[in-house]
N, CA and C atoms as an extended XYZ file, in Angstrom:
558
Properties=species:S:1:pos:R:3:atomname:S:1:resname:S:1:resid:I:1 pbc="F F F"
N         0.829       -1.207        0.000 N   UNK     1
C         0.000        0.000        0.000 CA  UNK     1
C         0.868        1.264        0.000 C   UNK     1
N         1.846        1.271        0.783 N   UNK     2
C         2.778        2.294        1.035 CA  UNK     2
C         3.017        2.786       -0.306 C   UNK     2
N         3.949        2.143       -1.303 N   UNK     3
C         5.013        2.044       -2.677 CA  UNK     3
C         3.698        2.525       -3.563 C   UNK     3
N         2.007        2.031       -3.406 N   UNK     4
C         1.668        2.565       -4.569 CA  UNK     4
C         1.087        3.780       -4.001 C   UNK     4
N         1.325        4.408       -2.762 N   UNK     5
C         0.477        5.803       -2.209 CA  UNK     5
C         1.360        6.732       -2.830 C   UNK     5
N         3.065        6.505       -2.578 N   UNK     6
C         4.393        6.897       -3.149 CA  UNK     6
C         4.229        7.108       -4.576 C   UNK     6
N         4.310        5.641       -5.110 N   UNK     7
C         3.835        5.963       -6.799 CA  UNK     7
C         2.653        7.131       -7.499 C   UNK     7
N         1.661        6.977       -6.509 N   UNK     8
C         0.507        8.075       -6.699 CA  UNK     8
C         0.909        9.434       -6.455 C   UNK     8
N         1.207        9.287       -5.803 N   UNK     9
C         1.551       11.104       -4.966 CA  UNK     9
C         3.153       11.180       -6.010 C   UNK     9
N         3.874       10.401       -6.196 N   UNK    10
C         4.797       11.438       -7.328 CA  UNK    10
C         4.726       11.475       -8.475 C   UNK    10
N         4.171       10.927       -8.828 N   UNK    11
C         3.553       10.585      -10.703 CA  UNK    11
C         2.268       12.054      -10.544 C   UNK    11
N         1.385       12.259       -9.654 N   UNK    12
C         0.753       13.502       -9.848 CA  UNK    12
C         1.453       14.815       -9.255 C   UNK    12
N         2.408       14.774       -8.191 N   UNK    13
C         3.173       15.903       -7.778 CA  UNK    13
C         4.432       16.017       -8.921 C   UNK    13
N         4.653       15.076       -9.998 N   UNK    14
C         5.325       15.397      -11.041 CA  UNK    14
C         5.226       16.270      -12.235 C   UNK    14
N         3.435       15.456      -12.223 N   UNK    15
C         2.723       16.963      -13.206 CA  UNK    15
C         2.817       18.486      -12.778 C   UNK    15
N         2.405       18.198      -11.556 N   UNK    16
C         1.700       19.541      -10.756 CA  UNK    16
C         3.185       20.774      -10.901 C   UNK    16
N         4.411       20.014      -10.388 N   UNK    17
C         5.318       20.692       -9.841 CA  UNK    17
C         6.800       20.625      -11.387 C   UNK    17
N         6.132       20.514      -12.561 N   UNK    18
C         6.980       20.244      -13.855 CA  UNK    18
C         7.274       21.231      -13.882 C   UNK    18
N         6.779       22.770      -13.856 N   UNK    19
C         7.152       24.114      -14.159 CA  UNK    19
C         8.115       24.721      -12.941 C   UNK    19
N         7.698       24.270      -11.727 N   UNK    20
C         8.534       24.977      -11.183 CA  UNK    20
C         9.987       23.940      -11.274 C   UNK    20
N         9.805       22.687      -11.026 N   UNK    21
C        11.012       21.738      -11.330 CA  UNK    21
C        11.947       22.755      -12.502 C   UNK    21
N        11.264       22.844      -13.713 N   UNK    22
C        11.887       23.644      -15.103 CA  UNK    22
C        12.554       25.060      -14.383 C   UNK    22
N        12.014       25.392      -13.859 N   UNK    23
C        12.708       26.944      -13.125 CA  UNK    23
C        13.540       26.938      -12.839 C   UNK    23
N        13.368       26.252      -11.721 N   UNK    24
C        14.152       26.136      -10.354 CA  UNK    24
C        15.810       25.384      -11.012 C   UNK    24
N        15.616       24.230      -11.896 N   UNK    25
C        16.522       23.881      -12.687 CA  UNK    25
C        17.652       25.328      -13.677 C   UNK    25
N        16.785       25.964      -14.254 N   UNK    26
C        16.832       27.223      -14.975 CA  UNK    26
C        17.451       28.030      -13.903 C   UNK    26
N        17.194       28.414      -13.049 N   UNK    27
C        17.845       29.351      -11.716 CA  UNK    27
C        18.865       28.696      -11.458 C   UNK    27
N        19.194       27.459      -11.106 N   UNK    28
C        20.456       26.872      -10.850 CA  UNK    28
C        21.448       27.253      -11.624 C   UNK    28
N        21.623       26.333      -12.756 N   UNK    29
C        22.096       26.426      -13.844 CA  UNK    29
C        22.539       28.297      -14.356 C   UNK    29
N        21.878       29.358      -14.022 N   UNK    30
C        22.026       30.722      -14.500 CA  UNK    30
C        22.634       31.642      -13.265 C   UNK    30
N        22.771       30.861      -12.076 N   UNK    31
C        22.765       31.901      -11.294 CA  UNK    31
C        24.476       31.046      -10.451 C   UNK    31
N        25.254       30.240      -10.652 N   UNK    32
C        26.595       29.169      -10.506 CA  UNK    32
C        26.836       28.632      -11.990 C   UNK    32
N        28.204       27.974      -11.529 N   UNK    33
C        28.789       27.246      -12.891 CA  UNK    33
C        28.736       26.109      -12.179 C   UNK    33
N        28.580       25.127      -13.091 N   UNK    34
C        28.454       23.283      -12.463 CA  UNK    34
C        27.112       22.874      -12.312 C   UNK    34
N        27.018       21.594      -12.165 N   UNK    35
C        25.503       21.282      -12.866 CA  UNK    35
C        24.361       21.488      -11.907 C   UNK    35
N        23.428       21.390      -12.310 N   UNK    36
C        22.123       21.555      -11.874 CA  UNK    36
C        22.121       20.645      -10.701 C   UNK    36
N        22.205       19.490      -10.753 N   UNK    37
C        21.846       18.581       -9.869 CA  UNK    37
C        23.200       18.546       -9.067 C   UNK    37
N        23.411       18.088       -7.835 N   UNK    38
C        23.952       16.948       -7.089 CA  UNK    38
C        23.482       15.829       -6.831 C   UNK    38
N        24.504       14.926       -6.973 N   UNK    39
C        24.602       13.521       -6.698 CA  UNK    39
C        24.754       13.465       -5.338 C   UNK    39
N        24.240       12.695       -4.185 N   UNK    40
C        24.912       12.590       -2.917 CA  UNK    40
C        24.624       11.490       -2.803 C   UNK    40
N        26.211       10.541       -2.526 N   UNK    41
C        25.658        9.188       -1.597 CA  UNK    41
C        24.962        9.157       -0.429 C   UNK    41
N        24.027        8.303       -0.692 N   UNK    42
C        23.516        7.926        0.699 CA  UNK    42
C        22.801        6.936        1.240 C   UNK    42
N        22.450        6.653        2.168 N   UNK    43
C        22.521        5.221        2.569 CA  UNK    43
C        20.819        4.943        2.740 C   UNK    43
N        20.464        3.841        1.994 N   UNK    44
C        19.440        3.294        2.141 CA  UNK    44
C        19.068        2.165        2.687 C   UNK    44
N        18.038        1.395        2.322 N   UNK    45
C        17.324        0.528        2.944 CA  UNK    45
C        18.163       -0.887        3.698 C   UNK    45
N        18.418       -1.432        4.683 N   UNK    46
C        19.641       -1.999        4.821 CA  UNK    46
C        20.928       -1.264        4.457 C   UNK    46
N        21.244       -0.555        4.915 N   UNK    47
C        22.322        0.106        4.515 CA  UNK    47
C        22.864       -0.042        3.535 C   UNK    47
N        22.285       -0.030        2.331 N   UNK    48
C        22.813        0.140        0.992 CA  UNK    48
C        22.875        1.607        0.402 C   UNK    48
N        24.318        1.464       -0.015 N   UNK    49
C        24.062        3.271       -0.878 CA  UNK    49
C        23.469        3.330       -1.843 C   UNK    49
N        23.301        4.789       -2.201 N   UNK    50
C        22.426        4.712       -3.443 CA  UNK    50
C        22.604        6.334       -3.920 C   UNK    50
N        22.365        6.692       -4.879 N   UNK    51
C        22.477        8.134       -5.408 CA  UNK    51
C        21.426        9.192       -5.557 C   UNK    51
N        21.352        9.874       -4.459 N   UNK    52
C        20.409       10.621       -4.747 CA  UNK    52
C        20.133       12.099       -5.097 C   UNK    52
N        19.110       12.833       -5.713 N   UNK    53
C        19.772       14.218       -6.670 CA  UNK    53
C        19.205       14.964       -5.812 C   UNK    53
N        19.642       16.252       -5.694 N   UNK    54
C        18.690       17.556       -5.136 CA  UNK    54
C        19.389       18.788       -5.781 C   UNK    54
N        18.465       19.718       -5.966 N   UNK    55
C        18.980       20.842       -6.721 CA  UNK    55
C        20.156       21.450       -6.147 C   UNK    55
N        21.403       21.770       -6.912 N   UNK    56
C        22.513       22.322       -5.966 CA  UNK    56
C        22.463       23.556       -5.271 C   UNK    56
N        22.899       23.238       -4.439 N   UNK    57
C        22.289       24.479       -3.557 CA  UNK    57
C        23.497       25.757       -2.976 C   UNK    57
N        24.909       24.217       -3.400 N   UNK    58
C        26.160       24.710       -2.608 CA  UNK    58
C        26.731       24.886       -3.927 C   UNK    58
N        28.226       25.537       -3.692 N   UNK    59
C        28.918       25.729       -4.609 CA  UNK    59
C        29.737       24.332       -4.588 C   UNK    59
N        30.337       24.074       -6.078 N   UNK    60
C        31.000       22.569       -6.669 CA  UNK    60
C        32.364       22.170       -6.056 C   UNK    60
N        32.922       23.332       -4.933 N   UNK    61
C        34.053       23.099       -4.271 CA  UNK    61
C        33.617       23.009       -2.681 C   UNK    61
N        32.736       22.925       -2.633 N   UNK    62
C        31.744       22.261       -1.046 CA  UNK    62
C        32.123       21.021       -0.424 C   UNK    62
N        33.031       20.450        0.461 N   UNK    63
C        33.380       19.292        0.931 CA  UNK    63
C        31.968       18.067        1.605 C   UNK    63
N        32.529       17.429        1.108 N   UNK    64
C        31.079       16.454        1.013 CA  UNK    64
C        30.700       15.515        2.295 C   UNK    64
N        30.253       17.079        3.387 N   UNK    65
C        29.753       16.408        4.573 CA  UNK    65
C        28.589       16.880        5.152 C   UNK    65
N        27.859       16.880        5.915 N   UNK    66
C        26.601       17.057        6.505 CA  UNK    66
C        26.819       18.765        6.693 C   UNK    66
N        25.894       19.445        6.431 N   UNK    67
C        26.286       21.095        6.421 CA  UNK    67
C        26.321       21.502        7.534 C   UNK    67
N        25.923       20.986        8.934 N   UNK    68
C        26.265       21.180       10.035 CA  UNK    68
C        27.339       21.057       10.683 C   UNK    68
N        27.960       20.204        9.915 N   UNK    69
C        29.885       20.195       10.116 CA  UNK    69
C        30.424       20.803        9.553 C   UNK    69
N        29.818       22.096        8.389 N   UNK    70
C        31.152       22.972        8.016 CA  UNK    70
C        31.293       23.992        8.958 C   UNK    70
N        32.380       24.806        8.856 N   UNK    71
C        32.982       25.559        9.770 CA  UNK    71
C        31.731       27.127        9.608 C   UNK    71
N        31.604       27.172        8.438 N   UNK    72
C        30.893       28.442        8.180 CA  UNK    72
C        29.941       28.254        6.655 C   UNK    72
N        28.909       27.312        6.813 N   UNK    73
C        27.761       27.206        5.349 CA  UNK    73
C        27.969       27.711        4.542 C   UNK    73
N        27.700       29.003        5.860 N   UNK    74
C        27.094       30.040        4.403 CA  UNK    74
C        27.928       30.684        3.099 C   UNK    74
N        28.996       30.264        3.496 N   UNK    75
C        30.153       31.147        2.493 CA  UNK    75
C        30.031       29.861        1.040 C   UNK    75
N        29.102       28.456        1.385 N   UNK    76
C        29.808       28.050        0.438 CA  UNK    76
C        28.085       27.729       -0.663 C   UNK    76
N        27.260       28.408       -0.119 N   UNK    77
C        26.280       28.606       -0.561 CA  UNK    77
C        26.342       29.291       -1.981 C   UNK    77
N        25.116       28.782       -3.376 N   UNK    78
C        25.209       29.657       -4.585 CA  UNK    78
C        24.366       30.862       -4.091 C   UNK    78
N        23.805       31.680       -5.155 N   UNK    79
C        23.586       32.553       -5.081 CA  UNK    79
C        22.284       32.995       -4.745 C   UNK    79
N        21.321       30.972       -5.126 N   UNK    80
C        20.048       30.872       -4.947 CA  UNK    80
C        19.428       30.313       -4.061 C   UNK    80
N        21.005       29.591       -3.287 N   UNK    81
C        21.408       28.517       -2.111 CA  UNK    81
C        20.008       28.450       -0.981 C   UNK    81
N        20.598       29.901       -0.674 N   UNK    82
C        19.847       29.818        0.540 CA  UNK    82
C        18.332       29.851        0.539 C   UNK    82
N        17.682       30.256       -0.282 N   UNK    83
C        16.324       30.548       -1.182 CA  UNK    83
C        16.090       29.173       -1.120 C   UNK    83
N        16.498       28.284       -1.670 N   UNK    84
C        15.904       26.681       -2.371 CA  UNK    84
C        15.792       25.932       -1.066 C   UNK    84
N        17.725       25.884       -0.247 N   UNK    85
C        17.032       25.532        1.232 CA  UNK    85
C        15.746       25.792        1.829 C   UNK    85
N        15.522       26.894        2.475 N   UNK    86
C        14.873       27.787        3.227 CA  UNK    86
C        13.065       27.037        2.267 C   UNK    86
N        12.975       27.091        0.807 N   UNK    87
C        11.864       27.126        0.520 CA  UNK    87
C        12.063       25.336        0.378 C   UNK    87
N        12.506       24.782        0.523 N   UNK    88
C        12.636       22.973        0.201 CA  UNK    88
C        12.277       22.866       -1.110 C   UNK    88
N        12.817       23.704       -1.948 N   UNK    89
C        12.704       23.431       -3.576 CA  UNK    89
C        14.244       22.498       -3.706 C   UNK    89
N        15.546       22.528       -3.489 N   UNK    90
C        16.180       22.012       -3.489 CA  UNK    90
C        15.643       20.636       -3.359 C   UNK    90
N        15.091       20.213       -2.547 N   UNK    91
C        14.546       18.322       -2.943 CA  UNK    91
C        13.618       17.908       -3.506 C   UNK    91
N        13.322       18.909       -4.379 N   UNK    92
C        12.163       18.119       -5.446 CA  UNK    92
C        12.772       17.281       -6.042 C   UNK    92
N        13.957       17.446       -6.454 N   UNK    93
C        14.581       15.919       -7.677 CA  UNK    93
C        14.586       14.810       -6.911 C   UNK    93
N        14.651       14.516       -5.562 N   UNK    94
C        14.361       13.595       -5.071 CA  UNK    94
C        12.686       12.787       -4.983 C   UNK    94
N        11.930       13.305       -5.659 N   UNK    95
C        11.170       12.308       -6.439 CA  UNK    95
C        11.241       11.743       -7.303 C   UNK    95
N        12.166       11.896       -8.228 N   UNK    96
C        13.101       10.509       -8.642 CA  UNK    96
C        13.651        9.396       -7.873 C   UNK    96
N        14.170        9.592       -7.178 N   UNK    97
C        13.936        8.648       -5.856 CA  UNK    97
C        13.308        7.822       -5.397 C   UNK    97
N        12.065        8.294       -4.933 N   UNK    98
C        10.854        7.933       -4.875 CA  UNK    98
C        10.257        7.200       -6.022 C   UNK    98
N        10.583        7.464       -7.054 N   UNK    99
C         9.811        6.546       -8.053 CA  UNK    99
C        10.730        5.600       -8.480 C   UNK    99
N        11.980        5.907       -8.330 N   UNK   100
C        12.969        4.385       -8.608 CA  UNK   100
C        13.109        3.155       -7.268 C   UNK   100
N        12.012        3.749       -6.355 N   UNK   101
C        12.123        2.832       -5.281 CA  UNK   101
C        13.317        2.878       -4.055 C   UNK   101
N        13.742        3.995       -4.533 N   UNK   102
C        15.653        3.919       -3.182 CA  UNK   102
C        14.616        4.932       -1.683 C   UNK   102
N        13.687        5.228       -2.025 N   UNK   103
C        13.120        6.279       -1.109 CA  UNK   103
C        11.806        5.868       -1.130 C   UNK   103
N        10.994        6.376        0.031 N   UNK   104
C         9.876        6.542        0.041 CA  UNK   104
C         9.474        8.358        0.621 C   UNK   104
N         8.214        8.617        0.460 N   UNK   105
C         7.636        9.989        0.792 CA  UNK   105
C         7.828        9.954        2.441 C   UNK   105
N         7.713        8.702        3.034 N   UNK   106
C         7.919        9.043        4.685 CA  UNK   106
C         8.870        8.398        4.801 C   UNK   106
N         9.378        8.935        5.618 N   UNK   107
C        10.449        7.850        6.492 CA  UNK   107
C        11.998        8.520        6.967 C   UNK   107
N        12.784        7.689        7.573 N   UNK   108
C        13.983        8.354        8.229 CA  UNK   108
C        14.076        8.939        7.310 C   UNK   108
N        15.048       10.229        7.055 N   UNK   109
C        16.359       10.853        6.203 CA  UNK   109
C        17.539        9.882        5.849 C   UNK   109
N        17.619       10.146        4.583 N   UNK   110
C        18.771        9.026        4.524 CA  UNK   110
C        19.746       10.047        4.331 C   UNK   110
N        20.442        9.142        5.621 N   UNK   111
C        22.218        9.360        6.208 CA  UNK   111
C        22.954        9.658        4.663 C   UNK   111
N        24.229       10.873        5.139 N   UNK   112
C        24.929       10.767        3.876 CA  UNK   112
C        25.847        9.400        4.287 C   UNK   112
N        26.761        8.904        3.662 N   UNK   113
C        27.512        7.557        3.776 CA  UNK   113
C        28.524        7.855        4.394 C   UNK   113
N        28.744        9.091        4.878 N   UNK   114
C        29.948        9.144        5.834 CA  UNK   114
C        29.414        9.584        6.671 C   UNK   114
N        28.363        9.490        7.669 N   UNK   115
C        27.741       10.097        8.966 CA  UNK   115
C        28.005        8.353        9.692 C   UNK   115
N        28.893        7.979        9.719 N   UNK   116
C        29.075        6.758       10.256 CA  UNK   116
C        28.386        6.476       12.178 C   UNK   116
N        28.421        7.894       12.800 N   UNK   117
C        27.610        7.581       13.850 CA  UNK   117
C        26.453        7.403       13.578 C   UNK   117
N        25.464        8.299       12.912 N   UNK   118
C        24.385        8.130       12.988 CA  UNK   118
C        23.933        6.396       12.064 C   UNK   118
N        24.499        6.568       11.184 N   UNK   119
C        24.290        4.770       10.599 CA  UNK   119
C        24.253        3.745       11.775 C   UNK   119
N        25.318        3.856       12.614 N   UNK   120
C        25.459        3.025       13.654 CA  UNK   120
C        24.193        3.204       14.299 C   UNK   120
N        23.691        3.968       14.900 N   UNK   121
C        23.270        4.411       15.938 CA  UNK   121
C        21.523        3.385       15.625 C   UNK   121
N        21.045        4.031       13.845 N   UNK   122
C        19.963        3.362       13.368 CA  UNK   122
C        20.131        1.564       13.336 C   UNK   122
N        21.439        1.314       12.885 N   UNK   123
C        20.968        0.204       12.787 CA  UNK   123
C        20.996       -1.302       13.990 C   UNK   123
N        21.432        0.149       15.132 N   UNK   124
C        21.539       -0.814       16.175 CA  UNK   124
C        20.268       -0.636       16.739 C   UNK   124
N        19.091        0.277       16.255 N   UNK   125
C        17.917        0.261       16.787 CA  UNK   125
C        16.930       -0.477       15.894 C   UNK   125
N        17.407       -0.979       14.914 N   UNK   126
C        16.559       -1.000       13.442 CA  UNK   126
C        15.645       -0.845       12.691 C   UNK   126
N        16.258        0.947       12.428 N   UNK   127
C        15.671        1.788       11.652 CA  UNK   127
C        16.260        1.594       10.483 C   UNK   127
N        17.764        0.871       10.232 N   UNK   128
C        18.165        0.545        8.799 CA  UNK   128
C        16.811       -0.100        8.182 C   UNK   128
N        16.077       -0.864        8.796 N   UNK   129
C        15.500       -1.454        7.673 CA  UNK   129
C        14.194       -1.055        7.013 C   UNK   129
N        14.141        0.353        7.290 N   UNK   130
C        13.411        1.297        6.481 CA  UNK   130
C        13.677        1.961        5.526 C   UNK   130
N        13.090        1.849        4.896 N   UNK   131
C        13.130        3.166        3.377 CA  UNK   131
C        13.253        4.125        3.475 C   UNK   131
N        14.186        4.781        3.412 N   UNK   132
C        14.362        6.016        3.547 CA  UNK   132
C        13.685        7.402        2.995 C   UNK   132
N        13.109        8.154        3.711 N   UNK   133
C        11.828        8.982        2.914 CA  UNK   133
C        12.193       10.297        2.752 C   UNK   133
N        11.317       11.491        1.917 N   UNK   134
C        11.543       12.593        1.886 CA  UNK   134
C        11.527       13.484        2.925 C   UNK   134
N        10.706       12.843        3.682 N   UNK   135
C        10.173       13.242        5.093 CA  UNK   135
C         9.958       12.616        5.869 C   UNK   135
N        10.095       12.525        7.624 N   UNK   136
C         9.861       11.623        8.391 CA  UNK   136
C         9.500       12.472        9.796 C   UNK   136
N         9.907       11.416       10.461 N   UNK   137
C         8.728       11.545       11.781 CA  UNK   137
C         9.522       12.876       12.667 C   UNK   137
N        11.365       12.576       12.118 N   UNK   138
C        12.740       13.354       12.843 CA  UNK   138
C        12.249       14.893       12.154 C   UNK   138
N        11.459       15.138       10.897 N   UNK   139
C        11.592       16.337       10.295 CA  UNK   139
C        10.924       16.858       10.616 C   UNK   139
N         9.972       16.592       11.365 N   UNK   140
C         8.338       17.160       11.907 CA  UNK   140
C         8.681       17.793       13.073 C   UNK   140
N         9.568       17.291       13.776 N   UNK   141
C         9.841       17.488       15.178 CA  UNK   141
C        11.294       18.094       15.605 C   UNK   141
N        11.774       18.934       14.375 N   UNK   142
C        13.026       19.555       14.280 CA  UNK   142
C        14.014       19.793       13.416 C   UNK   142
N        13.399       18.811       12.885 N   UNK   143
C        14.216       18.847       11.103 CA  UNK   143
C        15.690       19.433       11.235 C   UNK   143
N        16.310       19.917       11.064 N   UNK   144
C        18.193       20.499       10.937 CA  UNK   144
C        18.462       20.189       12.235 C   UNK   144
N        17.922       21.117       13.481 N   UNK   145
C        18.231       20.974       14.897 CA  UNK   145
C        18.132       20.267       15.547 C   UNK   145
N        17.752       18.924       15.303 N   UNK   146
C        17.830       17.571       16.135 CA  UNK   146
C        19.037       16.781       16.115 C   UNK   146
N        19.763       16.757       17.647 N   UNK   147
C        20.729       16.124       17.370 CA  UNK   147
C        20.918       14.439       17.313 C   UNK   147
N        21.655       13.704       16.821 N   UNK   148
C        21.535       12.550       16.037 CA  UNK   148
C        20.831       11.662       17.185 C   UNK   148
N        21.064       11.665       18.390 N   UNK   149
C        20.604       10.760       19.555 CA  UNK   149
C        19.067       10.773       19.519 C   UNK   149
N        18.286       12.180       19.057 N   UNK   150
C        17.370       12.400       19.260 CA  UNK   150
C        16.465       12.099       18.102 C   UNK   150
N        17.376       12.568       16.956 N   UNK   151
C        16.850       11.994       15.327 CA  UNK   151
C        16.516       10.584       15.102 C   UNK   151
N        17.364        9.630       15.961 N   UNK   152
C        17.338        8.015       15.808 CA  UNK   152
C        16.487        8.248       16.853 C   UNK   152
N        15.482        8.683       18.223 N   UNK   153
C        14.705        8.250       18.913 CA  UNK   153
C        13.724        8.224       18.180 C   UNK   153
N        13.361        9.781       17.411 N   UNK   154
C        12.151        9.613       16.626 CA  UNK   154
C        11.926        8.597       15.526 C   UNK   154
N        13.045        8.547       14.545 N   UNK   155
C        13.400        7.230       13.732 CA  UNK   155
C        12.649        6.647       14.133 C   UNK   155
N        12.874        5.624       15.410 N   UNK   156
C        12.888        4.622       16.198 CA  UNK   156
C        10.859        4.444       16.304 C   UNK   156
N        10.340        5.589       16.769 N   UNK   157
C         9.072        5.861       17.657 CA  UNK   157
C         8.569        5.623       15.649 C   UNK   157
N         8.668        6.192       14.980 N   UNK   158
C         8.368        5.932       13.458 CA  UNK   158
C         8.436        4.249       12.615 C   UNK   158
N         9.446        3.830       13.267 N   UNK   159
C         9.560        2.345       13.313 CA  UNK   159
C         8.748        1.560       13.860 C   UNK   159
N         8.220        2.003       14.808 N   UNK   160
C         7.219        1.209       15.939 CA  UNK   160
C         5.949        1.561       15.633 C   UNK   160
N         5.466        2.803       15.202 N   UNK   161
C         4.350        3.293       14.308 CA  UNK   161
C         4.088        3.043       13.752 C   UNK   161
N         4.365        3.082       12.541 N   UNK   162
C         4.109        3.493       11.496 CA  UNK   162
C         2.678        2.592       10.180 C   UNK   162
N         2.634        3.685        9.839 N   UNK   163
C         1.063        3.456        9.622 CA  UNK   163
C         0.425        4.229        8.390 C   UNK   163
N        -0.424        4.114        7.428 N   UNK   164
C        -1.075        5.343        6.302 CA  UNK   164
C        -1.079        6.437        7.374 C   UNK   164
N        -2.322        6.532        7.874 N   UNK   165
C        -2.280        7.564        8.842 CA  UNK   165
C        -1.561        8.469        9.214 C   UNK   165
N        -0.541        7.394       10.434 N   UNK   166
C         0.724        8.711       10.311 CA  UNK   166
C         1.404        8.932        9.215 C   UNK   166
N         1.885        8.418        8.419 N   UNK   167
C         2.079        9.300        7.183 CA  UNK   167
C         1.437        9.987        6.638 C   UNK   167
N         0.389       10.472        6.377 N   UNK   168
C        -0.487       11.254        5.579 CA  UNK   168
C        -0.362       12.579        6.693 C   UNK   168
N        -0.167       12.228        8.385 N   UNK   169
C        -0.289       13.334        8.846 CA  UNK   169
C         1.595       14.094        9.216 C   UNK   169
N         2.448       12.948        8.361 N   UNK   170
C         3.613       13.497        8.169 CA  UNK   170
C         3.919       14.479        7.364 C   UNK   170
N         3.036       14.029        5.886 N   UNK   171
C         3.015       14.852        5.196 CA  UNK   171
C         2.107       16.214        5.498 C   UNK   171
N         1.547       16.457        6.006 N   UNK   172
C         0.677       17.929        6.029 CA  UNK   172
C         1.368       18.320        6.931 C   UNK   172
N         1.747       17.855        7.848 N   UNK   173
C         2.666       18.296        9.109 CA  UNK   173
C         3.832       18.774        8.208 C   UNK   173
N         4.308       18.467        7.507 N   UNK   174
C         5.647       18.656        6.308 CA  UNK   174
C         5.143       19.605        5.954 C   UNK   174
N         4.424       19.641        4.581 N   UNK   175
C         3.712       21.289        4.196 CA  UNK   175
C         3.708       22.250        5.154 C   UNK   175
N         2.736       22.179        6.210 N   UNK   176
C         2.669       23.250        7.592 CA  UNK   176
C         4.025       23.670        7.794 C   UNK   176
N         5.298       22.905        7.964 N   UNK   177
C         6.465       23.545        8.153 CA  UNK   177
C         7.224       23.638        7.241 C   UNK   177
N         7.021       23.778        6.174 N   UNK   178
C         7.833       23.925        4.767 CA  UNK   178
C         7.085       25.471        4.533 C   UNK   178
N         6.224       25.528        4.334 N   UNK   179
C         5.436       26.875        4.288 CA  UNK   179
C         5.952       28.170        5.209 C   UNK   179
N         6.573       27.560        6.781 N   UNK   180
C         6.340       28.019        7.961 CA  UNK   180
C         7.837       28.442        7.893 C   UNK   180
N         8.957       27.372        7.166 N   UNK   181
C        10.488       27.207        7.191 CA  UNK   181
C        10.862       27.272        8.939 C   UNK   181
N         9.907       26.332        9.299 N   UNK   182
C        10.380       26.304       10.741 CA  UNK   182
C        11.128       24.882       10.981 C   UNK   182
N        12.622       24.961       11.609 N   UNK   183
C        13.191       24.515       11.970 CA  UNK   183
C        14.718       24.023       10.627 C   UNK   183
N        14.670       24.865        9.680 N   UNK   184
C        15.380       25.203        8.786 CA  UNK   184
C        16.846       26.176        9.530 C   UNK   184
N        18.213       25.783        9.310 N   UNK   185
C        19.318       26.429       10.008 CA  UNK   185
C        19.754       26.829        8.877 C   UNK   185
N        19.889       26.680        7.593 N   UNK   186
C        20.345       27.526        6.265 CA  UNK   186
C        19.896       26.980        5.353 C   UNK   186
């Protein structure tokens, strides 16, 4: 039920959101040099990696770690950086994702492949063996500012849940704070 609610909701949020996808692509691309997309490893279902895209947000000489470990973000932000963060247009390409099956619409954040604590941390609770989603139970309840102990509790409470229901009220809960950019750090 899950995979075809997923299939539904991005096959019509594909139509819906084609023009601004085209933009937002168009703004990238016009406003930095280097491509539209990033690639970021990251770790999925059983801890398998996998490649996933989001509009670039950083500049192409950005060291490839969780943005809360650089010394200072913002300097390495494009020009539209902080805009795409702030508005979560940056992860629309990750409904590609979602429709190749490496993701689902709910669920943990998938770890980049070098956050080696937090990997640990899930799969000693086992939250590895979830699909990793656009949104989850950790984003509702703090999204950037949750620190990893607390990100794997909710994980965890999402693991033990989980349900249509609460997902459907992940997602509006998602909108409400995507709209709101509450709990967004850059």
């Amino acid at each position: 039920m899950k995979r075809i609610l997923d299939l539904f909701v991005v096959l019509t949020a594909g139509l819906l959101l084609l023009l601004p996808l085209v933009l937002t692509a168009l703004a990238v691309r016009l406003t930095s040099r280097g491509p539209v997309l990033y690639w970021s490893d990251r770790v999925g279902k059983h801890n398998r990696i996998f490649r996933m895209p989001k509009f670039r947000s950083m500049r192409i000489d950005t060291p490839a770690v969780a943005t809360h470990l650089l010394t200072n973000p913002e300097q390495y932000l494009t020009p539209i950086g902080s805009f795409l963060r702030k508005s979560s247009l940056d992860e629309l390409p990750q409904l590609w994702s979602i429709l190749c099956g490496d993701m689902s619409l709910v669920g943990p954040r998938p770890a980049l492949f070098n956050q080696h604590d937090l990997i640990k941390m899930r799969t000693d609770c086992g939250v590895h063996a979830l699909v990793p989603g656009l949104t989850g139970w950790a984003q509702i309840n703090g999204r950037d500012e949750v620190p990893n102990e607390q990100k794997v509790a909710l994980d965890h409470y999402y693991l033990e849940h989980a349900s249509v229901m609460l997902d459907i009220r992940i997602l509006v809960l998602t909108f409400v704070k995507v709209l709101r950019r509450d709990g967004i750090t850059h």
